[in-house]
One Martini backbone bead per residue (centre of mass of N, CA, C, O) as a GRO file, in nm:
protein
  355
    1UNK     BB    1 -20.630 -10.972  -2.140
    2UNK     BB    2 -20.401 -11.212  -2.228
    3UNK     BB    3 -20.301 -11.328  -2.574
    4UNK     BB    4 -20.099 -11.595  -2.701
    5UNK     BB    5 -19.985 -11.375  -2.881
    6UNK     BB    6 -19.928 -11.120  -2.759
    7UNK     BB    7 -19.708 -11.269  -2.569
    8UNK     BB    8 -19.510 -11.347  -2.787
    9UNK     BB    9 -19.464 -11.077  -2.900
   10UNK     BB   10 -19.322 -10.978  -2.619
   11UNK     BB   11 -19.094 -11.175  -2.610
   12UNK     BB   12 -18.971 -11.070  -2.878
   13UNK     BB   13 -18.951 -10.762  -2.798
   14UNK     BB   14 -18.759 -10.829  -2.556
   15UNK     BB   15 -18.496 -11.011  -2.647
   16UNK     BB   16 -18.311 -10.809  -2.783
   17UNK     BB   17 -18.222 -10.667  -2.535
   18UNK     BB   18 -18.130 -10.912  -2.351
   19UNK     BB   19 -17.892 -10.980  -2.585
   20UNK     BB   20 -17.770 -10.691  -2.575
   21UNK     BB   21 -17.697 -10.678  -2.246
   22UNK     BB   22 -17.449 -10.903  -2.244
   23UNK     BB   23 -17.280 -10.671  -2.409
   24UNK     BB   24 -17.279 -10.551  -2.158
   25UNK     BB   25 -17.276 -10.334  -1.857
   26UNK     BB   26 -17.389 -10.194  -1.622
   27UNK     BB   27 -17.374  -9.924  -1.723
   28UNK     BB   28 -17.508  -9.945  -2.046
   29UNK     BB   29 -17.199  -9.989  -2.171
   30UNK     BB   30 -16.956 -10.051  -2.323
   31UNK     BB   31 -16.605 -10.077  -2.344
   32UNK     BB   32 -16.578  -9.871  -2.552
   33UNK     BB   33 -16.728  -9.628  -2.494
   34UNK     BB   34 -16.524  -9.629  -2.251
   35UNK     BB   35 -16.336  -9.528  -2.393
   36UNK     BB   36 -16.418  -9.284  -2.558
   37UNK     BB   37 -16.495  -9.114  -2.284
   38UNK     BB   38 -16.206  -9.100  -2.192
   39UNK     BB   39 -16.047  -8.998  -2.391
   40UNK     BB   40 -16.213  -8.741  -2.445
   41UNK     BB   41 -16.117  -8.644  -2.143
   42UNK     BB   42 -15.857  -8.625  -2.161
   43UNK     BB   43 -15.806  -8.430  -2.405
   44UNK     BB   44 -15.957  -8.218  -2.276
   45UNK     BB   45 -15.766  -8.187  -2.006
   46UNK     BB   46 -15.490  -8.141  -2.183
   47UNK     BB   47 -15.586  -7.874  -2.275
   48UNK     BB   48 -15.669  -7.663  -2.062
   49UNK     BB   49 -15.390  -7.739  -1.865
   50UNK     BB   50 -15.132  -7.699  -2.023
   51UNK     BB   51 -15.107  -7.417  -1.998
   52UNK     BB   52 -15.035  -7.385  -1.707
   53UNK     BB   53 -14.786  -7.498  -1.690
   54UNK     BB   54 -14.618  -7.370  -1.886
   55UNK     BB   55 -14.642  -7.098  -1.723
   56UNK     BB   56 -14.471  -7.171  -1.535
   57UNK     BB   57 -14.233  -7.253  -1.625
   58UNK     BB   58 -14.149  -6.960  -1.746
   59UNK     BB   59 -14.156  -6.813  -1.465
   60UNK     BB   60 -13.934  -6.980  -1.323
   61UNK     BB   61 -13.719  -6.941  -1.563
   62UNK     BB   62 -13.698  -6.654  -1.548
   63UNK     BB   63 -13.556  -6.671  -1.259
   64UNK     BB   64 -13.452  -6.996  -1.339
   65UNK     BB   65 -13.270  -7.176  -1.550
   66UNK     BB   66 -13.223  -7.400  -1.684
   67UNK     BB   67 -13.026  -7.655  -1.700
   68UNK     BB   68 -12.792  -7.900  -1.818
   69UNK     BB   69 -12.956  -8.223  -1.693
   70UNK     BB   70 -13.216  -8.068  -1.579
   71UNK     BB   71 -13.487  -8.069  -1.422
   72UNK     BB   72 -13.842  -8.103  -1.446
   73UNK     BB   73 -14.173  -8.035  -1.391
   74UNK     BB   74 -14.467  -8.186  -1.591
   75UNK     BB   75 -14.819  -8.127  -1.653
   76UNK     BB   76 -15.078  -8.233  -1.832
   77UNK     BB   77 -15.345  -8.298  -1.603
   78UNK     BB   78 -15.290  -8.647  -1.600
   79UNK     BB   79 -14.972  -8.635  -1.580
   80UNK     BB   80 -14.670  -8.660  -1.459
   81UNK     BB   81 -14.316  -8.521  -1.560
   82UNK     BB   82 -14.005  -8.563  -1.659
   83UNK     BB   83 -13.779  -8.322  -1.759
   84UNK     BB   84 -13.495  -8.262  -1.970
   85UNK     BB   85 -13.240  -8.045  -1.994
   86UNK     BB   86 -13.124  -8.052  -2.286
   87UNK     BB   87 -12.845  -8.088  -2.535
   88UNK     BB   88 -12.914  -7.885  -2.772
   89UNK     BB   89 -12.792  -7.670  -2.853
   90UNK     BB   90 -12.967  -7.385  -2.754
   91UNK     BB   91 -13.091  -7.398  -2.413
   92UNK     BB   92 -13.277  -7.142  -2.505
   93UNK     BB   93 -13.450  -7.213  -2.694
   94UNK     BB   94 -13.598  -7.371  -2.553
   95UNK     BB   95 -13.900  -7.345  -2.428
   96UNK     BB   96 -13.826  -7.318  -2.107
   97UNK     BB   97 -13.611  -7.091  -2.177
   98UNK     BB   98 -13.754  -6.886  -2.281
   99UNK     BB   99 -13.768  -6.559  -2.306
  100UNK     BB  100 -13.920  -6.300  -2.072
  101UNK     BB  101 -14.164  -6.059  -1.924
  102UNK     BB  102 -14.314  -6.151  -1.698
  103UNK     BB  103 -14.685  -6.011  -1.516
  104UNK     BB  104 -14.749  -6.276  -1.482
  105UNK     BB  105 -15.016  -6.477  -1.577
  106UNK     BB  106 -15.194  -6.319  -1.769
  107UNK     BB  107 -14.914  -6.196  -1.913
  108UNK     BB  108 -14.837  -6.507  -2.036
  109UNK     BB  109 -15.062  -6.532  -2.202
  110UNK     BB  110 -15.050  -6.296  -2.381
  111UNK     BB  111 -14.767  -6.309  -2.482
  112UNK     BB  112 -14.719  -6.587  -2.607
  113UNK     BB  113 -14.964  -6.564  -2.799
  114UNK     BB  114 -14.852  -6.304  -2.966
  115UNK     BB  115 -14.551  -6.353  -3.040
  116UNK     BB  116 -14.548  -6.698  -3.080
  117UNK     BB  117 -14.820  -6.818  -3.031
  118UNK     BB  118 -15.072  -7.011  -2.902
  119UNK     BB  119 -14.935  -7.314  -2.932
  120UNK     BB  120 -14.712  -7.272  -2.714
  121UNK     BB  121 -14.936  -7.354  -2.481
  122UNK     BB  122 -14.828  -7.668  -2.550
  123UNK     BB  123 -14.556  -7.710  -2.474
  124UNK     BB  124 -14.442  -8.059  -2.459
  125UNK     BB  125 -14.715  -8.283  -2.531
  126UNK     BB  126 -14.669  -8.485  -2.738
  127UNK     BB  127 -14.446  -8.680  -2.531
  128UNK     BB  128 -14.695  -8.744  -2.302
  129UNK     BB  129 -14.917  -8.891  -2.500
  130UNK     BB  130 -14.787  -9.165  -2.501
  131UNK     BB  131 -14.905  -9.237  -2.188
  132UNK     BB  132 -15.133  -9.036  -2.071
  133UNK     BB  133 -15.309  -9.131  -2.228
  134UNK     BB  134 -15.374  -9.435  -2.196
  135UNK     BB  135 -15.395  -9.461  -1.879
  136UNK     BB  136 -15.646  -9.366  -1.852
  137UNK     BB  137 -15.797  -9.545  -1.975
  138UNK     BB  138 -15.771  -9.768  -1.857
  139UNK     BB  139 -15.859  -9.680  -1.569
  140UNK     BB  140 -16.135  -9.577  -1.621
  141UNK     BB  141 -16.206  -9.896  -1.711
  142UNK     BB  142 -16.131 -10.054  -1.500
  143UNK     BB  143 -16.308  -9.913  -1.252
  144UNK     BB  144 -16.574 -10.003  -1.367
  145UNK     BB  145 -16.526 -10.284  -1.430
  146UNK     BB  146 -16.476 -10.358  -1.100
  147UNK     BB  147 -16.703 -10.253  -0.968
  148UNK     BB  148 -16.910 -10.444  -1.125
  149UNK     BB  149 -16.797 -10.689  -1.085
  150UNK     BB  150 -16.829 -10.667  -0.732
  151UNK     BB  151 -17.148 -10.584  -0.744
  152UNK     BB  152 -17.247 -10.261  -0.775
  153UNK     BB  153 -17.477 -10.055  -0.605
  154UNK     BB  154 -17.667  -9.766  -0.571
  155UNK     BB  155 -17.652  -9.708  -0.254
  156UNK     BB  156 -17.627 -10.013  -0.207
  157UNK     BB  157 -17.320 -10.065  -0.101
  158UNK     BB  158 -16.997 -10.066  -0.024
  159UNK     BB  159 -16.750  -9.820  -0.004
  160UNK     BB  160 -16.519 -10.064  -0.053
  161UNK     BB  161 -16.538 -10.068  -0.365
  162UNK     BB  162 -16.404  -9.832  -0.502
  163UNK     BB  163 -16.162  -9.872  -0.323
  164UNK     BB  164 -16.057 -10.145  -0.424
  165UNK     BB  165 -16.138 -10.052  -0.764
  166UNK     BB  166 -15.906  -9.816  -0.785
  167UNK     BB  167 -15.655  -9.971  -0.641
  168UNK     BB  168 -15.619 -10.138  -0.886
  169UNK     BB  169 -15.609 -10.020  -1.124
  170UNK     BB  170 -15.378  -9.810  -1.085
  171UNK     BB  171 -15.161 -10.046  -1.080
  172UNK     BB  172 -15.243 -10.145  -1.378
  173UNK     BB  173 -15.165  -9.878  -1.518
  174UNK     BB  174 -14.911  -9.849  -1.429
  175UNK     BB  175 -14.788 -10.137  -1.500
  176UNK     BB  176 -14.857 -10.088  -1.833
  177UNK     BB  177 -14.690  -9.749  -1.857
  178UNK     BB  178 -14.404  -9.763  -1.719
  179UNK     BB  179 -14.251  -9.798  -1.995
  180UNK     BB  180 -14.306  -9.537  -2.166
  181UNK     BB  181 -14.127  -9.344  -2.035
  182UNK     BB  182 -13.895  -9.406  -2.177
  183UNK     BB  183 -13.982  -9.300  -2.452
  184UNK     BB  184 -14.041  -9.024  -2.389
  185UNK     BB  185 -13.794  -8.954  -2.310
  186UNK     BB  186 -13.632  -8.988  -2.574
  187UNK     BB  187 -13.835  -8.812  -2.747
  188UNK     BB  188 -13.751  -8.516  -2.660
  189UNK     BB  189 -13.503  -8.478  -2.844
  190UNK     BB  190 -13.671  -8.681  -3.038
  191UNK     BB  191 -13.794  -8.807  -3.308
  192UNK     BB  192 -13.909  -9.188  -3.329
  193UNK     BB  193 -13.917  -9.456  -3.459
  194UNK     BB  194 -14.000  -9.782  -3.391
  195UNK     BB  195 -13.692  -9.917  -3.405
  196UNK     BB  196 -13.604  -9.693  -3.192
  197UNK     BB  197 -13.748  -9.778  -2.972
  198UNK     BB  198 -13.699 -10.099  -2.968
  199UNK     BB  199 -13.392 -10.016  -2.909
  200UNK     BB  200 -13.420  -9.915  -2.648
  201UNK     BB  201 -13.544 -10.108  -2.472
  202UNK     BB  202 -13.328 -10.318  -2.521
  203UNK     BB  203 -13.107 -10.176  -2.414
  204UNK     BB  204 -13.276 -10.168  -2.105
  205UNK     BB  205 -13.217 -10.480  -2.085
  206UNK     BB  206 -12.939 -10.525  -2.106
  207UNK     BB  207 -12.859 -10.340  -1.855
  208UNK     BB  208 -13.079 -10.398  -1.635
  209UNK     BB  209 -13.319 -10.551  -1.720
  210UNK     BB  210 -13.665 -10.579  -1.704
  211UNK     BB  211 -13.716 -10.398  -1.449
  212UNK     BB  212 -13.594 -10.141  -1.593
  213UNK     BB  213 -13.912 -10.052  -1.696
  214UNK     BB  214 -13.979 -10.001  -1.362
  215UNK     BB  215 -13.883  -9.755  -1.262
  216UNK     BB  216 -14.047  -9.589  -0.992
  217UNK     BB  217 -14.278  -9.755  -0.932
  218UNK     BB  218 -14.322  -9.751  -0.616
  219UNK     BB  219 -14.372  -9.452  -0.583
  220UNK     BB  220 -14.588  -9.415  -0.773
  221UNK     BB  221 -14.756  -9.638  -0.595
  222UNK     BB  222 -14.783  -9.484  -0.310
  223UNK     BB  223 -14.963  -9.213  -0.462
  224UNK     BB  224 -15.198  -9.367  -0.642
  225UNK     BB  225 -15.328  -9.547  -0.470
  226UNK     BB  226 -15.451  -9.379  -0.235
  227UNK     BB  227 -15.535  -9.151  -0.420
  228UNK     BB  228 -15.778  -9.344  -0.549
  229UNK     BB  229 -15.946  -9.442  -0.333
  230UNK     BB  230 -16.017  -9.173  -0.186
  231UNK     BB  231 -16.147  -9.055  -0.487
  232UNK     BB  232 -16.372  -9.259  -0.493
  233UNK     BB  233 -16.495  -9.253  -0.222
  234UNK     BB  234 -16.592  -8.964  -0.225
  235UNK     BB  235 -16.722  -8.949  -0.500
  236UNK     BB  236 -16.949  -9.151  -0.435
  237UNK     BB  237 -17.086  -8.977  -0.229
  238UNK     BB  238 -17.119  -8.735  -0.293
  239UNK     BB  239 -17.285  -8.793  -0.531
  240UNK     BB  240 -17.526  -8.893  -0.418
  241UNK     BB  241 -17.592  -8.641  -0.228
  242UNK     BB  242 -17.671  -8.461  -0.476
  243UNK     BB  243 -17.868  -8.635  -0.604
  244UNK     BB  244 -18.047  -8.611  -0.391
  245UNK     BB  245 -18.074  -8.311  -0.294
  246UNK     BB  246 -18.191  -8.262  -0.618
  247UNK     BB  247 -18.333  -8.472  -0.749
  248UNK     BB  248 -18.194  -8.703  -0.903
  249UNK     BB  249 -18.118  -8.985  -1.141
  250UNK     BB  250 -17.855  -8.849  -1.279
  251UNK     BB  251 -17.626  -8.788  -1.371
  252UNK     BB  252 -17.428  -8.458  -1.400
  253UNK     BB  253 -17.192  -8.277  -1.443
  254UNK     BB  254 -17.190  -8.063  -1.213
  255UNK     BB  255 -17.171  -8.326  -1.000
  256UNK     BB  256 -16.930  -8.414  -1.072
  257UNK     BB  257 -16.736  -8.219  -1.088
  258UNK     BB  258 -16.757  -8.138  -0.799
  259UNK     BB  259 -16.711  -8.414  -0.680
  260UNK     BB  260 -16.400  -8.409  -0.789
  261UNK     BB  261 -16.274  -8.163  -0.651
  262UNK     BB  262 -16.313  -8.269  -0.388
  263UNK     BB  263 -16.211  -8.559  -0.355
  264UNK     BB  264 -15.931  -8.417  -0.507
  265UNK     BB  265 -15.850  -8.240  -0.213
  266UNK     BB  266 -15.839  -8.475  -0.012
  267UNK     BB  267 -15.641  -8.679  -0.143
  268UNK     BB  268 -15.403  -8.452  -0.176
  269UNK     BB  269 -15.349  -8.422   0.104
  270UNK     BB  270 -15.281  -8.705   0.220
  271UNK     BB  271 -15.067  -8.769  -0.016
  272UNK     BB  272 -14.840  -8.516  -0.059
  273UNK     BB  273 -14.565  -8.669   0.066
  274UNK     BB  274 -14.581  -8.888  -0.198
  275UNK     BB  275 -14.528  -8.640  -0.396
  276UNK     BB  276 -14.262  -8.545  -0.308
  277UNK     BB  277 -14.133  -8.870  -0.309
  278UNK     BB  278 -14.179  -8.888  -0.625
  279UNK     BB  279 -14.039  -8.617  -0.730
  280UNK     BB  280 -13.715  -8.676  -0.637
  281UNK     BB  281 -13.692  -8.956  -0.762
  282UNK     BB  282 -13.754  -8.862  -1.048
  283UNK     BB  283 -13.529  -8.635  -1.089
  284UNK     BB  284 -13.303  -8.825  -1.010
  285UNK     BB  285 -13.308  -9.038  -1.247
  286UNK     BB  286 -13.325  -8.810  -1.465
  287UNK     BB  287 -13.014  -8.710  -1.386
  288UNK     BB  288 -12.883  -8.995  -1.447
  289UNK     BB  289 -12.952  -9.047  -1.725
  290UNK     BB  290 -12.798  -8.715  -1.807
  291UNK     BB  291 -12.517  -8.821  -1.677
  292UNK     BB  292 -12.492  -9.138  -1.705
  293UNK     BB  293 -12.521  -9.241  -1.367
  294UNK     BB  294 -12.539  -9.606  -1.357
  295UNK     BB  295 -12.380  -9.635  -1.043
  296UNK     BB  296 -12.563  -9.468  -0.918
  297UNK     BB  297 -12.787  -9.515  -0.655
  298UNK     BB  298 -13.053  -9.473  -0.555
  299UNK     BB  299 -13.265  -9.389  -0.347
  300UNK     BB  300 -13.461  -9.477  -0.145
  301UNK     BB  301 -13.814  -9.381  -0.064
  302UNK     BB  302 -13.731  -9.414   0.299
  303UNK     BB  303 -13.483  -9.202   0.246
  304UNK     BB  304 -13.623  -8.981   0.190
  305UNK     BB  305 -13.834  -8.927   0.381
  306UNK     BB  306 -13.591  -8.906   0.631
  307UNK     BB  307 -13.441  -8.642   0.486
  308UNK     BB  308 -13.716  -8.474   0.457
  309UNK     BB  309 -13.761  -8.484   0.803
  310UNK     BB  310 -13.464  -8.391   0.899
  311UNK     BB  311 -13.516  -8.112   0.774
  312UNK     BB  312 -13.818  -8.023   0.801
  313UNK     BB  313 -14.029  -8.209   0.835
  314UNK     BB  314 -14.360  -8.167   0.732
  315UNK     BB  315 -14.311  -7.956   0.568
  316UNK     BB  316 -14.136  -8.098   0.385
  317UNK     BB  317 -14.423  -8.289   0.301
  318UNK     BB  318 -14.579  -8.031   0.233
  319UNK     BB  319 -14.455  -7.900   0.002
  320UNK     BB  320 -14.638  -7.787  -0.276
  321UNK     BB  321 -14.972  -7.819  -0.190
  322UNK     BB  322 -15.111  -7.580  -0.349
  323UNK     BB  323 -14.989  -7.626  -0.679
  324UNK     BB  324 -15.101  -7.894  -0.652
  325UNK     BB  325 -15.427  -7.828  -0.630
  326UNK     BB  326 -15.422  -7.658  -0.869
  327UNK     BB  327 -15.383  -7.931  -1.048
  328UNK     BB  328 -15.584  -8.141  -0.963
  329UNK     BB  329 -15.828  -8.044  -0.950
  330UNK     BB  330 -15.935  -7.947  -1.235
  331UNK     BB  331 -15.845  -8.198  -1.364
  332UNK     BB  332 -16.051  -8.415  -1.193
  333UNK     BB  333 -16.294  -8.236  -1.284
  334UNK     BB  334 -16.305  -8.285  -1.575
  335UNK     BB  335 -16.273  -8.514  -1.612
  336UNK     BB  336 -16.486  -8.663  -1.475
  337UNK     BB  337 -16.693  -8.516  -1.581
  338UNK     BB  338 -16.652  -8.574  -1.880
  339UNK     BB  339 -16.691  -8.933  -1.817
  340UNK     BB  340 -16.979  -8.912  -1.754
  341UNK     BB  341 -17.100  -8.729  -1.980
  342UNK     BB  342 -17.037  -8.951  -2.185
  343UNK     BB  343 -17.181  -9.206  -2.057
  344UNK     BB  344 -17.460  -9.083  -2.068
  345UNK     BB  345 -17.485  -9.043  -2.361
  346UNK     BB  346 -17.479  -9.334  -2.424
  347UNK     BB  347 -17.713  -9.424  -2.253
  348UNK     BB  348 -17.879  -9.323  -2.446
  349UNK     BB  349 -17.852  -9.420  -2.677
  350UNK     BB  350 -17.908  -9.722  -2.614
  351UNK     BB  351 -18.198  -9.675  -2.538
  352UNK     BB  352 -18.287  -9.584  -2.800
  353UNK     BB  353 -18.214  -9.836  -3.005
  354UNK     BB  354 -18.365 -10.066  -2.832
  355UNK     BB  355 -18.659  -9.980  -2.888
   0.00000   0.00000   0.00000
């Protein structure tokens, strides 16, 4: 039997956590916190794989240097980005071009390590972290306020939310940080002060109007909102799957990781096409900007896929699939699973605090 103090004691010690979940996401984190593990989770992921591209790009340039002018891609394994080759001093200078004689990926790490130092291995890394950490933060925090906004509860929900609300995530940060790919274009040449990236922008808006600091918009949306969707709706069964067949109450880093690795490997593939289309695109753009040819208009979207279909065939929608799937992966699965061990941490800490 319960007496009338001690049910008001209940009320009171009980009262603490429901006002306390109200600033709670169902997540069982704050916003904040999801900032915290997703920003936490994207530097662990652009230390790991931007070595890899790093090396890639040595490899390829020792057998065909980059021209001044002329582009290249670099992915730091949060975003793609297009990078041009700098007509500035001596074009072997620059890190993408300098000299070395390497036998294979593990003789370009070790040989980059000893001759020029470690940190060569992250060369170019620090203009894509202005776009790329930001852009990952929104994305990842979108997605999860979205999902639990929709009403998202674990294994009765329809699989159609995660759909859903990858697919706008991404288009939200897509759009919200499409502008800033301006700014790390010109950060490339030099840093630049707060007074010249806003003389930048404000250039580009006098040139060409307000739409130009969102050009590439339309192709980075075709590949990334698919690839989102997929990525999320495989994700979310992958991971309940694992989660019952093992017998687990929450997730765990390693169900992360594999899930993530295979649902980025399925949308890798279906993607492919428009990742190739918008290659091409950013490409064409960024050697526009460094020959200065603003009268040539770009070409559409679905002209670049009729050139590459009726050259190539599938065959040629489907060129690069390999590497890509090589950088996809352990991206997304680190990425991932670090940010889901980021929540679970929190998520313990908050129910610690609680009690």
């Amino acid at each position: 039997m319960i007496r009338k103090g001690d049910e008001s004691t209940k009320n009171v010690t009980t009262a603490g956590p429901v006002l306390q979940s109200r600033q709670k996401t169902d997540l069982g984190i704050t916003p904040g916190q999801q900032i915290v593990a997703s920003g936490t989770g994207a530097m662990i992921t652009t230390l790991l794989v931007t070595p890899l591209d790093v090396v890639k790009i040595r490899l390829q340039a020792q057998v065909k240097p980059i021209g001044s002018g002329h582009c290249f891609l670099y992915c730091n394994g949060l975003m793609d980005h297009v990078c041009t080759c700098i007509n500035g001093g001596s074009v072997s200078k620059q890190w993408y071009n300098r000299g070395g004689h390497f036998n294979g990926v593990l003789d370009a790490f070790l040989k980059i390590s000893r001759t020029e130092g470690i940190l060569k291995l992250w060369s170019g890394l620090s203009p894509t972290l202005v776009m790329a950490v930001p852009a990952t933060v929104l994305y990842y925090t979108a997605y999860d306020q979205l999902k639990y906004s929709m009403g998202y509860k674990y294994e009765t929900s329809s699989s159609l939310i995660p759909v859903a609300a990858g697919g706008i995530a991404r288009v939200f940060a897509v759009s919200v940080i499409n502008p800033l790919e301006l700014v790390r274009t010109k950060m490339q040449s030099r840093p630049l002060t707060f007074k010249e990236i806003v003389g930048c922008i404000r250039t580009a808006v006098q040139d060409g109007g307000v739409l130009s600091l969102w050009r590439g918009w339309g192709p980075t949306v075709l590949r990334d909102v698919p690839f989102s969707c997929l990525l999320w709706f495989n994700f979310e069964i992958l991971r309940a799957r694992l989660m019952r067949l093992y017998h687990l109450e929450e997730t765990t880093f390693p169900v992360s990781f594999v899930s993530g690795a295979i649902a980025a490997g399925i949308a890798a593939f279906f993607t492919n096409p428009f990742d190739v289309v918008k290659t091409h695109r950013q490409i064409e753009l960024g050697e526009m900007d460094a020959l200065k040819d603003a009268k040539r208009n770009p070409a559409s979207t679905f002209l670049i896929i009729r050139r590459i279909y009726a050259r190539s065939g599938m065959n040629g929608l489907y060129a690069g699939f390999i590497p890509r799937l090589g950088r996809v992966v352990p991206a997304c699965a680190i990425m991932i699973g670090s940010y889901e061990f980021g929540k679970s941490f929190f998520q313990r800490y908050n129910e610690q605090h609680q009690r």
